[in-house]
C-alpha positions in Angstrom: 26.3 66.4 -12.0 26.5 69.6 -14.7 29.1 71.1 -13.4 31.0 67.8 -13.0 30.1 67.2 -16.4 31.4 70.8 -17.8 34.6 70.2 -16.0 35.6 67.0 -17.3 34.8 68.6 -20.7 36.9 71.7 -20.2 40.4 69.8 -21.4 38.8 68.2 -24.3 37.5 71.8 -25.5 40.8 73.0 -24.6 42.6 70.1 -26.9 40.4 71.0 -29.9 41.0 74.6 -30.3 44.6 74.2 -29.7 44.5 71.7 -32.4 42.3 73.9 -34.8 44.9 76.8 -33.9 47.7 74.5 -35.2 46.0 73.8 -38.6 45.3 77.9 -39.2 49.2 78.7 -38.3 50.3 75.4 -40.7 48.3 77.3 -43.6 49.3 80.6 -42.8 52.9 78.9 -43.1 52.3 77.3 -45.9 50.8 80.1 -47.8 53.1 82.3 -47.1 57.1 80.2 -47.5 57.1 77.0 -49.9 57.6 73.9 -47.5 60.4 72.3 -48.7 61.2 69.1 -47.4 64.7 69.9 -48.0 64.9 72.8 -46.2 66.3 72.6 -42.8 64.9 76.0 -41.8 61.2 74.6 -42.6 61.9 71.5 -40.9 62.8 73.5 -37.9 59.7 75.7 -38.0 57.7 72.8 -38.7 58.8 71.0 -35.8 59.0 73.5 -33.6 54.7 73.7 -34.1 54.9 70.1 -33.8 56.6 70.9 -30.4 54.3 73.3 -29.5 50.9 71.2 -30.4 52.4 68.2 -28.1 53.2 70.6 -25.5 49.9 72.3 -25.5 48.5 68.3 -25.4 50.2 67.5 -21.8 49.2 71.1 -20.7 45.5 70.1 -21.1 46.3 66.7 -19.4 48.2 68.2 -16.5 45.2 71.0 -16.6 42.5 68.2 -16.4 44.4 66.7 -13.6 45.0 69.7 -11.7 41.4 70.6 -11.7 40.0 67.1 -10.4 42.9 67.1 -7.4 42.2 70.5 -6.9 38.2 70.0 -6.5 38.3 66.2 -4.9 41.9 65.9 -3.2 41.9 62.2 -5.1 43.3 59.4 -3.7 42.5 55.4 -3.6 39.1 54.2 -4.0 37.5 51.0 -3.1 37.6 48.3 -5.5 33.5 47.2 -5.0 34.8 43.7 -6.8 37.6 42.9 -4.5 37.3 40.8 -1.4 37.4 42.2 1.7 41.1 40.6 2.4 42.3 42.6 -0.1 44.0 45.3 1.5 44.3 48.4 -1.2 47.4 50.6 -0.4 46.4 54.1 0.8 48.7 55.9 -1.7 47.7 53.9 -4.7 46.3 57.2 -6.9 43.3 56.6 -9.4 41.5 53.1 -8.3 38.4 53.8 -9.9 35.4 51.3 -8.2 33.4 48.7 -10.7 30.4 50.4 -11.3 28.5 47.2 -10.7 24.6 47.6 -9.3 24.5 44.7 -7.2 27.9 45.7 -5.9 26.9 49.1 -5.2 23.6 48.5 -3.6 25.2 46.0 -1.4 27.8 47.7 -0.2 26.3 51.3 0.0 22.2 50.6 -0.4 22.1 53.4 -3.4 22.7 53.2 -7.1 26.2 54.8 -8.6 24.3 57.6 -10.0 23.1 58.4 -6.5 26.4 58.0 -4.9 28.0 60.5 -7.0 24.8 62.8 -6.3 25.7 62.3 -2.6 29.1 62.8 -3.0 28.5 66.5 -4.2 26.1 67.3 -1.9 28.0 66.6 0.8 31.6 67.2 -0.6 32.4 70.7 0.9 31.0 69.5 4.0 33.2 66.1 4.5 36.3 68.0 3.1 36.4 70.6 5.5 36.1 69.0 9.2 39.6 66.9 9.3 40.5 66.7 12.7 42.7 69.9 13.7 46.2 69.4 12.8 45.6 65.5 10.9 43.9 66.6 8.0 43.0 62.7 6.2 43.8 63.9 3.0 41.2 61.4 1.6 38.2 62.6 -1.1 34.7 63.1 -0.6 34.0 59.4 -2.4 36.4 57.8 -0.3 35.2 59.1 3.0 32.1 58.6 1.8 32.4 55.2 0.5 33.3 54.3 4.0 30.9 56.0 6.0 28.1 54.4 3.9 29.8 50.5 4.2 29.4 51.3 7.7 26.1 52.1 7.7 24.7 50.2 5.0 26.6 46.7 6.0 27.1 46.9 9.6 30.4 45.9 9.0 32.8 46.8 12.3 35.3 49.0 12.0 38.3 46.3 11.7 36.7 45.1 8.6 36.3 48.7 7.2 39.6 49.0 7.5 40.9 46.2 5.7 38.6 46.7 3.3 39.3 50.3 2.2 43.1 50.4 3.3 43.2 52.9 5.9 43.2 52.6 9.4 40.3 51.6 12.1 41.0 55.5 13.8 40.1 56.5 10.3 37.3 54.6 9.5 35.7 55.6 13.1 36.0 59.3 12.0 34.5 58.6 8.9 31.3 56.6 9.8 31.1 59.6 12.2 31.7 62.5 10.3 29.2 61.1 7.5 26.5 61.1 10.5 27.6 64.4 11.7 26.9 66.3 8.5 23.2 64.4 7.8 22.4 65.3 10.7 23.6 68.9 11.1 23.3 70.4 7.9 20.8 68.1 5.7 18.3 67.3 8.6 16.1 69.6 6.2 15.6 66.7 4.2 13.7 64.9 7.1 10.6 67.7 8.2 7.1 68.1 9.1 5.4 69.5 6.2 4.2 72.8 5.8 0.0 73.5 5.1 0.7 73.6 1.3 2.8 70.5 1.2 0.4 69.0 4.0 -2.5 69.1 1.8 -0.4 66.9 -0.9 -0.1 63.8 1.8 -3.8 64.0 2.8 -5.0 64.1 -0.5 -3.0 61.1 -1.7 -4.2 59.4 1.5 -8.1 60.4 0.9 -7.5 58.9 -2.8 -6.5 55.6 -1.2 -8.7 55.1 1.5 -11.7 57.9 1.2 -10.2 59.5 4.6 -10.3 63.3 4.7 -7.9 65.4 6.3 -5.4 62.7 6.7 -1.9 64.1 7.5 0.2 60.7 8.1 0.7 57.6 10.5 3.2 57.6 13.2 4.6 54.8 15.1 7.4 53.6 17.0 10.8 51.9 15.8 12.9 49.9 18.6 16.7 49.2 18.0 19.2 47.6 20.1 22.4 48.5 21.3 24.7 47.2 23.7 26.1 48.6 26.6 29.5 49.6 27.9 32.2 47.7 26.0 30.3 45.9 23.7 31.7 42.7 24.3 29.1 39.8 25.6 28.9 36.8 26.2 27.1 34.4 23.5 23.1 34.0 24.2 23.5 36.5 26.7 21.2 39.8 26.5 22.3 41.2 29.9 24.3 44.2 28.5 21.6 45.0 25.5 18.6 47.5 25.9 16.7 49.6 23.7 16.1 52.7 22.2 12.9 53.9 20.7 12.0 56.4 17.6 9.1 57.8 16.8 8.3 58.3 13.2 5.8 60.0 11.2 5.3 58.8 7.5 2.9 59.9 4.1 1.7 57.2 1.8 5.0 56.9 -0.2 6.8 56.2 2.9 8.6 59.2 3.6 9.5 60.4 6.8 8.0 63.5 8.0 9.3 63.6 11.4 11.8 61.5 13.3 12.8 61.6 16.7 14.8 59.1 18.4 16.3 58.4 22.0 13.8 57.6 24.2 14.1 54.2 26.1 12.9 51.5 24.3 10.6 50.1 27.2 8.5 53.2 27.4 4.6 52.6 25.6 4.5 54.0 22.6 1.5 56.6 24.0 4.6 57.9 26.5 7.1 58.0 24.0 4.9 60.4 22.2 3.6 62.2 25.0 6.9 63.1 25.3 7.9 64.4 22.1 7.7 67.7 20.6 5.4 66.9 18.1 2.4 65.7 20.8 3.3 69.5 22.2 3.2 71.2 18.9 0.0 69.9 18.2 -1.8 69.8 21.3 -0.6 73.7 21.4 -2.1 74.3 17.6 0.9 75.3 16.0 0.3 72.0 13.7 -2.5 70.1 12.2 -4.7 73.5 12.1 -5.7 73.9 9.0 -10.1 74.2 8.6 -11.7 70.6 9.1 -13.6 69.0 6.5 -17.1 68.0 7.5 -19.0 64.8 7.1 -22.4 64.4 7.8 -22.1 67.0 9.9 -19.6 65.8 11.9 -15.9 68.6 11.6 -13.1 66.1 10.6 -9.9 68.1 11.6 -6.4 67.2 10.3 -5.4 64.2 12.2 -2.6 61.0 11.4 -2.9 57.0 11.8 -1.5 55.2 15.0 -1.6 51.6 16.3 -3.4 50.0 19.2 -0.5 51.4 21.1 -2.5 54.8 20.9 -4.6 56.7 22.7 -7.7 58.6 20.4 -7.3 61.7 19.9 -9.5 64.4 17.8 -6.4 63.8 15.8 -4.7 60.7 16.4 -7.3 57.7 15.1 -6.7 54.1 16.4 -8.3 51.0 14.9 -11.5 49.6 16.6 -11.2 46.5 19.0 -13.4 43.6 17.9 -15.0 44.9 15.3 -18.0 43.2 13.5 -17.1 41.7 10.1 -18.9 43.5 7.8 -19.4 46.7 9.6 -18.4 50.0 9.5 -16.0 49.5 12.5 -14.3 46.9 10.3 -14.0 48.7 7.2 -12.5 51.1 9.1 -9.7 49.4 10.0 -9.4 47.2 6.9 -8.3 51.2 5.8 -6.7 52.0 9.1 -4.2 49.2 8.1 -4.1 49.7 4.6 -2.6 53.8 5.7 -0.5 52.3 8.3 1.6 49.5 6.1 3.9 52.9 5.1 5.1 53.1 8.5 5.4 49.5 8.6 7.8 49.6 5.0 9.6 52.3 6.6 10.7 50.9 10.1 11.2 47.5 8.0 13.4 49.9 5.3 15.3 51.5 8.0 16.0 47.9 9.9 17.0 46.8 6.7 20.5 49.0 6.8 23.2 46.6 8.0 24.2 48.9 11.1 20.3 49.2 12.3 19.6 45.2 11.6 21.9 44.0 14.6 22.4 44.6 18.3 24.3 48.6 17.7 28.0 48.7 19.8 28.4 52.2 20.3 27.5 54.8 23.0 23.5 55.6 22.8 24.7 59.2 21.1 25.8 57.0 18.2 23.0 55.3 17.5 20.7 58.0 17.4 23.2 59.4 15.2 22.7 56.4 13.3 18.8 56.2 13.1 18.9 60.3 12.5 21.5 59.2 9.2 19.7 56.3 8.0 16.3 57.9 7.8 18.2 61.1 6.4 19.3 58.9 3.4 16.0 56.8 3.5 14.1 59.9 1.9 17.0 61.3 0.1 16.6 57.7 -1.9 12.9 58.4 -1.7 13.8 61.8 -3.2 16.5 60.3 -6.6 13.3 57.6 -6.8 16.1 55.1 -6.5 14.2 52.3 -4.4 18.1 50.2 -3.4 17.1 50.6 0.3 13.1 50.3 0.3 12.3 47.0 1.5 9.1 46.2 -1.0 7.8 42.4 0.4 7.5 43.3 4.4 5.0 41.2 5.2 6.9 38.7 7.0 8.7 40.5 8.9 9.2 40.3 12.8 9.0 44.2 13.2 5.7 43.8 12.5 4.8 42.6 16.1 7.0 44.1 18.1 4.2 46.7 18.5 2.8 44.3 20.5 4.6 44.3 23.6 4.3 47.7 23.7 0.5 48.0 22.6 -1.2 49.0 25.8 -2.2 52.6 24.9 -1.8 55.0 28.2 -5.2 56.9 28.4 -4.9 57.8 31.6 -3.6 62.0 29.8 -6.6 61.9 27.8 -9.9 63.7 28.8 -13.5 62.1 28.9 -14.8 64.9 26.9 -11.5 64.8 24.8 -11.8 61.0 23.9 -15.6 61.7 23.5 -15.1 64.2 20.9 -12.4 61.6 18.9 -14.9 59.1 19.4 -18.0 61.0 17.1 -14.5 61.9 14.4 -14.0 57.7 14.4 -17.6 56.8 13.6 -18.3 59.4 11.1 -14.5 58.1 9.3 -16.0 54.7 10.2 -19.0 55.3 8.1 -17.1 57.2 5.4 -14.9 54.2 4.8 -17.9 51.5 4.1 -19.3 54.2 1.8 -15.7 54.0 -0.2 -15.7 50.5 0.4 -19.2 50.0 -1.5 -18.2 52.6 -4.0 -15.2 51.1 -5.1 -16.7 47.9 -5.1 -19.8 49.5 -7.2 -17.5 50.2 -9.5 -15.3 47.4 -10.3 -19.0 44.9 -10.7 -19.7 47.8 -13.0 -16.9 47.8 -15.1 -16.7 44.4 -15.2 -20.4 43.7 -16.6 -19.6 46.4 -19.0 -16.1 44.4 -20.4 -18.6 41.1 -20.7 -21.4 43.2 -22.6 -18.7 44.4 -25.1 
C-alpha cells in the first residue's frame, strides 16, 4: 500500500517543482529585462514559459498514466452498485467500483482496504500466467474481482460474465487461476506451526480452559459436489457425493492445517488415519515438545477432537455420559468450549457462496476451492478484517453433521496405547474442575468485594 501510495504521489511532486521552477525563471526574467506589456518580444518569452509550464502539466499527467498502465495493464472494473444485467463493455477504460462495505463484503467477503492488499500480493502472480498465445489483457483487480465473486457468491459462470463483461471462457480462467496461485504460491499462509509459534496456541488455550499443552482441535468439514455434467434433476441427490477435509484450528479460529479430498463417507477417525498429519505425529516429528506434568501424571502436547475420535496420548475426546457435576463433565463443558473454533471455522468456510451449495465442477476443483477459501479465511484472520467469520454459529446444521459420522474407529489403537490416553484424560479431567472452582472462587469473590465497597 506504500509503494502504491508513493506512486500516485510521484506526478503531484513532479507538478510542483515544475511549477516552483516556472516562478524562479519568471523572476530571473523579470529582474533581469523590464516586462513590458507592450512589448511583443516579452509577450513572446512570456508565453513561450506559459507554453512550457502547460506542457510540463500534461507531461506529468501522461507520466502518471503511463506508470499505472504500466504497473496494472488497466482496463474496466466492476461497478459493485450496478445490477447484474448490466453488462459493462470490456474496453470501457477507468470504471472505478463504489467503494461501498456492504457491497464489497457481499460480493467479495473482504473489506476494500483488503482487496487492494490482495490485489498486490497476488498481482505479479495473476499477471503473468495468461494462457500461451491469449494473453487477457485484464488487471490484477479485474481478475481478481472475478475470481473472488466466484468464490465468495457461488455465482455460475454465465452470471460472472454478464456481470463483469467478459466472457464465460474468461471467467472460468479466472476463478481458476485465483485458486491456482493460493494454492501454489501462498499455501504458506495455511501451516502447522512451528514449537515457538506452538507454544502461543497452547498458551491461549490453557488461559481459556486451564488445559496444558494444548496444540489445537481438528475435525472434519463435508461439502458436496455433483457429478459428471452437473445437471440433475430437481429433488434428486443421485449424482451428488461428498468430499471431506480435515482441519486443524487455534482458539482464534485459524487454520493450522487443512487437507482435503478424501471421500466424504469415510469416519472421521479414517479420514485422519489417513492423513499426513496422523503420520507426522505418530512418527514424532510433531507435537514433541517436553510434557507438562500434573499430579504426576506427563501431559504431552496433544489437540481437541469429537466423539468421532479415537483417544490418543494426544488426541482427547469428550467423556460419554458423564456425571453432572463431575470431573468427567467439566471436562467436557471445556472440551466444547476448545472445540466451538473448529465449529466457527467449518461454519466460516460454508459460509463462502461457492462452498454453501452442492459444488459443479470436477473433485480437483473443489479441493481447489476448499484449499482457496481457507487460504483467504486466515489471510482475513491475518488484516483482522472479520467480513467472512461467521460470529452467531450456533444454529447452524454443520453442527451435526458430525453425527453421522461419529462412530470413532478404535479398532488402530492399542490397549496399552488407549490406556495411557486414558490416565492423560482423568488428570485433564481433574485439572478442569480445579479451573472450574477457581474461576468460580473468584468471581463470588469479586462480587462480595463490589457489594462491601
Amino acid at each position: 500500500m506504500d509503494s502504491t501510495r508513493r506512486k500516485q504521489q510521484l506526478p503531484a511532486l513532479l507538478s510542483s517543482l515544475i511549477s516552483q521552477l516556472l516562478l524562479l525563471l519568471l523572476l530571473l526574467f523579470s529582474s533581469s529585462t523590464p516586462l513590458s506589456l507592450d512589448s511583443s518580444n516579452s509577450n513572446h518569452t512570456f508565453s513561450s514559459l506559459i507554453h512550457r509550464f502547460l506542457s510540463s502539466q500534461e507531461i506529468a499527467a501522461v507520466f502518471s498514466q503511463f506508470a499505472v498502465s504500466r504497473k496494472r495493464k488497466r482496463t474496466h472494473f466492476l461497478d459493485l452498485n450496478s445490477d447484474p444485467g448490466d453488462e459493462i463493455s470490456p474496453g470501457s477504460v477507468g470504471h472505478s467500483p463504489l467503494r461501498s462495505p456492504d457491497s464489497f463484503r457481499n460480493s467479495f467477503k473482504m473489506t476494500s482496504e483488503t482487496f487492494e492488499w490482495l490485489a498486490g500480493s497476488l498481482e505479479p502472480l495473476l499477471d503473468c500466467r495468461d494462457p500461451v498465445g491469449s494473453p487477457l489483457n485484464l488487471s490484477a483487480e479485474l481478475r481478481l474481482a472475478i475470481g473472488l465473486f466466484r468464490l465468495a457468491t457461488g455465482s455460475d459462470y454465465q452470471t460472472i460474465s454478464t456481470q463483469f463483461g467478459v466472457s464465460e471462457w474468461v471467467a472460468r480462467f479466472c476463478a481458476k487461476q485465483l485458486c491456482r496461485v493460493l494454492c501454489t504460491d501462498f499455501r504458506f499462509w495455511v501451516n502447522f506451526l512451528n514449537p515457538n509459534e506452538l507454544e502461543s496456541v497452547s498458551s491461549a488455550l490453557n488461559e481459556k480452559t486451564g488445559f496444558p499443552n494444548c496444540c489445537g482441535v481438528i475435525d472434519c468439514a463435508r461439502f458436496k459436489i455433483v457429478r459428471g455434467n452437473g445437471i440433475k434433476e430437481q429433488n434428486d441427490n443421485s449424482s451428488e457425493e461428498t468430499i471431506a477435509a480435515q482441519i486443524l484450528v487455534d482458539s482464534s479460529s485459524r487454520i493450522l492445517s487443512i487437507v482435503a479430498g478424501f471421500r466424504g463417507n469415510k469416519s472421521d477417525s479414517k479420514v485422519l488415519k489417513l492423513s499426513t498429519l496422523h503420520k507426522d505425529i505418530e512418527e514424532g516429528n510433531l507435537l514433541n515438545s517436553p510434557p507438562v506434568y500434573l499430579n504426576g501424571v506427563a501431559i504431552e502436547q496433544f489437540l481437541i477432537g469429537d466423539k468421532g475420535y479415537p483417544l490418543l496420548p494426544w488426541l482427547m475426546v469428550p467423556f460419554e455420559d458423564a456425571i453432572p457435576g463431575s470431573s468427567e463433565e467439566h471436562f467436557n463443558k471445556s472440551h466444547h468450549r476448545i472445540r466451538v473454533s473448529a465449529l466457527q471455522t467449518i461454519a466460516s468456510l460454508k459460509n463462502w457462496g461457492v462452498l454453501s451449495q452442492p459444488i459443479e465442477e470436477e473433485a480437483k476443483t473443489a479441493v481447489a476451492y476448499i484449499g482457496a477459501c481457507s487460504i483467504l479465511h486466515n489471510a482475513l484472520l491475518m488484516r483482522e478484517d472479520y467480513s467472512a467469520l461467521v460470529g452467531d454459529f450456533e444454529g447452524h446444521s454443520f453442527i451435526d453433521q458430525s453425527c453421522s459420522h461419529s462412530h470413532g474407529d478404535t479398532s488402530f489403537v492399542d490397549t496399552s496405547i488407549e490406556l495411557k490416553a486414558s490416565v492423560i484424560r482423568r488428570a485433564l479431567a481433574t485439572r478442569a474442575k480445579e479451573f472450574h472452582d477457581s474461576k468460580h472462587h473468584s468471581m463470588v469473590t469479586g462480587f462480595l468485594s463490589l457489594e462491601s465497597t
